[in-house]
mmCIF file of the C-alpha atoms, coordinates in Angstrom:
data_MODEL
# 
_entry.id   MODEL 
# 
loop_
_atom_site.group_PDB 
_atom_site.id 
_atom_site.type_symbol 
_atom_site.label_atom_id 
_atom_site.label_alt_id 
_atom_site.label_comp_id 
_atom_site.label_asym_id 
_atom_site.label_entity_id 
_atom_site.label_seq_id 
_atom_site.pdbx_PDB_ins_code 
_atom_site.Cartn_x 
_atom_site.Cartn_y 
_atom_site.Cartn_z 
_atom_site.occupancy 
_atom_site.B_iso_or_equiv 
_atom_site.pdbx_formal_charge 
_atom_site.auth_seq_id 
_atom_site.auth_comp_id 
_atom_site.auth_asym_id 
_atom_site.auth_atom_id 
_atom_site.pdbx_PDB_model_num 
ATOM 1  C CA . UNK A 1 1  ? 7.838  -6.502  -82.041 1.00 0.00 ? 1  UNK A CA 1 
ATOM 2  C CA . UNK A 1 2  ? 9.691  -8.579  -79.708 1.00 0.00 ? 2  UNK A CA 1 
ATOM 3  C CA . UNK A 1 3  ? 9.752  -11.962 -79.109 1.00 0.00 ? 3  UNK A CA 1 
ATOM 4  C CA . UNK A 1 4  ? 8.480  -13.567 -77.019 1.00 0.00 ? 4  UNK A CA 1 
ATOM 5  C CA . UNK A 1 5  ? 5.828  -10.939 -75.749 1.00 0.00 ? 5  UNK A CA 1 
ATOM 6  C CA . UNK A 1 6  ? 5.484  -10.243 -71.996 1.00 0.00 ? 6  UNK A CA 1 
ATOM 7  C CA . UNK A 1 7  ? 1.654  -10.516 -72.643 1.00 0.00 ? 7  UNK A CA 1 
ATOM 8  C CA . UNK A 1 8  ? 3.019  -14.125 -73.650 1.00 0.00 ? 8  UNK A CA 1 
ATOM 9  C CA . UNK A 1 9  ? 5.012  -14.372 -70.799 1.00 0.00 ? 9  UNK A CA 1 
ATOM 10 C CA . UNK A 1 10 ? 3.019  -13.520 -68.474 1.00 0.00 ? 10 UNK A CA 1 
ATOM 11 C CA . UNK A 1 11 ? 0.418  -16.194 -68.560 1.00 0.00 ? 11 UNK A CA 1 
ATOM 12 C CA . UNK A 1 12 ? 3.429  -18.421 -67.991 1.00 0.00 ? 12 UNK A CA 1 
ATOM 13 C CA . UNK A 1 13 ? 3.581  -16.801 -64.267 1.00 0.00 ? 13 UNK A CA 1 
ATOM 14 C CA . UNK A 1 14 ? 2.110  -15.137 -61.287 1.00 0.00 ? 14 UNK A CA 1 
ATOM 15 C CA . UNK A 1 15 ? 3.898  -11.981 -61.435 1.00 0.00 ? 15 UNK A CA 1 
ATOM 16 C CA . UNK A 1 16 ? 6.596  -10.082 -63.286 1.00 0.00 ? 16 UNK A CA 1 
ATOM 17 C CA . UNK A 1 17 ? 8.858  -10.720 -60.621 1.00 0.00 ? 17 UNK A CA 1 
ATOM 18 C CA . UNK A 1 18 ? 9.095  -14.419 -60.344 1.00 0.00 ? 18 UNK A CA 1 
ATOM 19 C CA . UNK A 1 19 ? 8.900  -13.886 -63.861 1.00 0.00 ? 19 UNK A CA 1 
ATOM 20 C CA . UNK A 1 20 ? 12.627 -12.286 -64.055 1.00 0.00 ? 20 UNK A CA 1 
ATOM 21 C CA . UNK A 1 21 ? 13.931 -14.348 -61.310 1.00 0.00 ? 21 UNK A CA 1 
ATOM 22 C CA . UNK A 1 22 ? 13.016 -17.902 -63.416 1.00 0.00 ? 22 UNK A CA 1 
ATOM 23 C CA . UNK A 1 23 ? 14.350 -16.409 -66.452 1.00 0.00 ? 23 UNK A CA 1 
ATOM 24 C CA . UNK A 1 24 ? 17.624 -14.740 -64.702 1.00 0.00 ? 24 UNK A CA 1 
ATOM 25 C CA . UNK A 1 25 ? 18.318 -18.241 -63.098 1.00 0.00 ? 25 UNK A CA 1 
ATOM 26 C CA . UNK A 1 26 ? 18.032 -20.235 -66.317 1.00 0.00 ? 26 UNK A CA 1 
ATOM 27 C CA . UNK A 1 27 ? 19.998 -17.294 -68.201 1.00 0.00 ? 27 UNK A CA 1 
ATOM 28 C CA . UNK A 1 28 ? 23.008 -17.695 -65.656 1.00 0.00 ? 28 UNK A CA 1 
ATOM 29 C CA . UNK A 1 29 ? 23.236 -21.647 -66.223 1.00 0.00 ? 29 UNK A CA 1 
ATOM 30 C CA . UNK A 1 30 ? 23.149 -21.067 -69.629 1.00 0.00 ? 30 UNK A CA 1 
ATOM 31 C CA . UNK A 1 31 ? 26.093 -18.676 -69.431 1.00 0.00 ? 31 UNK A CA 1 
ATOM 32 C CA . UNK A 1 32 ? 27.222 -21.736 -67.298 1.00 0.00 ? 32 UNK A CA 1 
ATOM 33 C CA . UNK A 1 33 ? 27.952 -23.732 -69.933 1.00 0.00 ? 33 UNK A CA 1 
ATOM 34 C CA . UNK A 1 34 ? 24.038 -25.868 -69.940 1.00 0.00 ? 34 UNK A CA 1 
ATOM 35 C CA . UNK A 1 35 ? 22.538 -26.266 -73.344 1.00 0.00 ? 35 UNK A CA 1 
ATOM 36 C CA . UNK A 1 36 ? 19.468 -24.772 -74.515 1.00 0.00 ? 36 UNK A CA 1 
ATOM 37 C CA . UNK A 1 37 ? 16.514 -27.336 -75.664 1.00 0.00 ? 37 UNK A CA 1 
ATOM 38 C CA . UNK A 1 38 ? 15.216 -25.621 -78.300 1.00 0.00 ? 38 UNK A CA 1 
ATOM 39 C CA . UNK A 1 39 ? 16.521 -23.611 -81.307 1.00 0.00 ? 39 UNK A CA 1 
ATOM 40 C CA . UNK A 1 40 ? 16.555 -20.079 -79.689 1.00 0.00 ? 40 UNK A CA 1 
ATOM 41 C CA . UNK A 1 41 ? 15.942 -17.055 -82.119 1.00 0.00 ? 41 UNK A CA 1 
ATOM 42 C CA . UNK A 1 42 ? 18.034 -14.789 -79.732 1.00 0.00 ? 42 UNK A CA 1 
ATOM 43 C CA . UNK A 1 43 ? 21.958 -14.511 -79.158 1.00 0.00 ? 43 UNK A CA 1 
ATOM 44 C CA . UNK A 1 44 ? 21.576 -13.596 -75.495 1.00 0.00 ? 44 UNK A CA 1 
ATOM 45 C CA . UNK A 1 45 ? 20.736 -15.886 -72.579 1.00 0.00 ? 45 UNK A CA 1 
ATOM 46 C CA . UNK A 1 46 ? 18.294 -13.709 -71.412 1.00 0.00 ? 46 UNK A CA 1 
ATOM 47 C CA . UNK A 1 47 ? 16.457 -13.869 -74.114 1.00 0.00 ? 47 UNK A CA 1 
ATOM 48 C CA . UNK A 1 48 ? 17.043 -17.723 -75.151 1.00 0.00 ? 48 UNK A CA 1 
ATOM 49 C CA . UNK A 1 49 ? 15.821 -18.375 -70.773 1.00 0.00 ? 49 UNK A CA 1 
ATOM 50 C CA . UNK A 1 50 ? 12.502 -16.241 -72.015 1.00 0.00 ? 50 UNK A CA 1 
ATOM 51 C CA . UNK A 1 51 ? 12.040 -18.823 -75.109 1.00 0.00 ? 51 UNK A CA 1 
ATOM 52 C CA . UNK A 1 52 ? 12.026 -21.586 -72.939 1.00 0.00 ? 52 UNK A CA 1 
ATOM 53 C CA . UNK A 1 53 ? 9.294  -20.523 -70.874 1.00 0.00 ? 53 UNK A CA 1 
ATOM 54 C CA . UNK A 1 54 ? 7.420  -19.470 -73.862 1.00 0.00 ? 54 UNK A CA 1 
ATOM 55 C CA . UNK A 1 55 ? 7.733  -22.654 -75.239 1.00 0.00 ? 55 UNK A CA 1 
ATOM 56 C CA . UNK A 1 56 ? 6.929  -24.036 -71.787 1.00 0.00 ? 56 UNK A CA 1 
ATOM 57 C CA . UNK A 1 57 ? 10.115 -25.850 -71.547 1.00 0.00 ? 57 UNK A CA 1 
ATOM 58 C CA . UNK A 1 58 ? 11.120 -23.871 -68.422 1.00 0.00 ? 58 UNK A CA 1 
ATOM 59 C CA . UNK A 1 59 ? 8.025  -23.398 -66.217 1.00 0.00 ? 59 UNK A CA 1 
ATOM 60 C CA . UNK A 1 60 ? 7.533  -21.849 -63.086 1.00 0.00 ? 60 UNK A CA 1 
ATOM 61 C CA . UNK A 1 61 ? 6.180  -22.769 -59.576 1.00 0.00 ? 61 UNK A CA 1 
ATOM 62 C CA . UNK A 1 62 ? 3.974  -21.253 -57.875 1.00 0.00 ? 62 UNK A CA 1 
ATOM 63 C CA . UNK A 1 63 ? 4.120  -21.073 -54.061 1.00 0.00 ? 63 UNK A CA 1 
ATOM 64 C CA . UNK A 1 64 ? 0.788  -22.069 -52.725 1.00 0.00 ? 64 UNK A CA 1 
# 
């Protein structure tokens, strides 16, 4: 199973889209050169962006 789980991620934010864009943003810093704050399980940035908003490090806004 993978980690995090979209059902996981999910009821972090609104929809799958702002979903990707949060986590595409934080992956491109990352490859940027800014350090994670946790201890990610995955390699990729991708995946390490996804921790962080499972964790609720990284969370998103909602436009009301």
């Amino acid at each position: 199973m993978l980690y995090p789980s979209i059902d996981l991620l999910m009821q972090k934010a609104d929809s799958k889209y702002s979903l990707v864009v949060l986590a595409a943003k934080r992956a491109r810093s990352l490859l940027e050169g800014e350090s994670t704050q946790l201890e990610p399980k995955s390699q990729k940035y991708v995946g390490m962006a996804l921790e962080e908003i499972a964790a609720d490090i990284l969370v998103p806004t909602s436009r009301e």
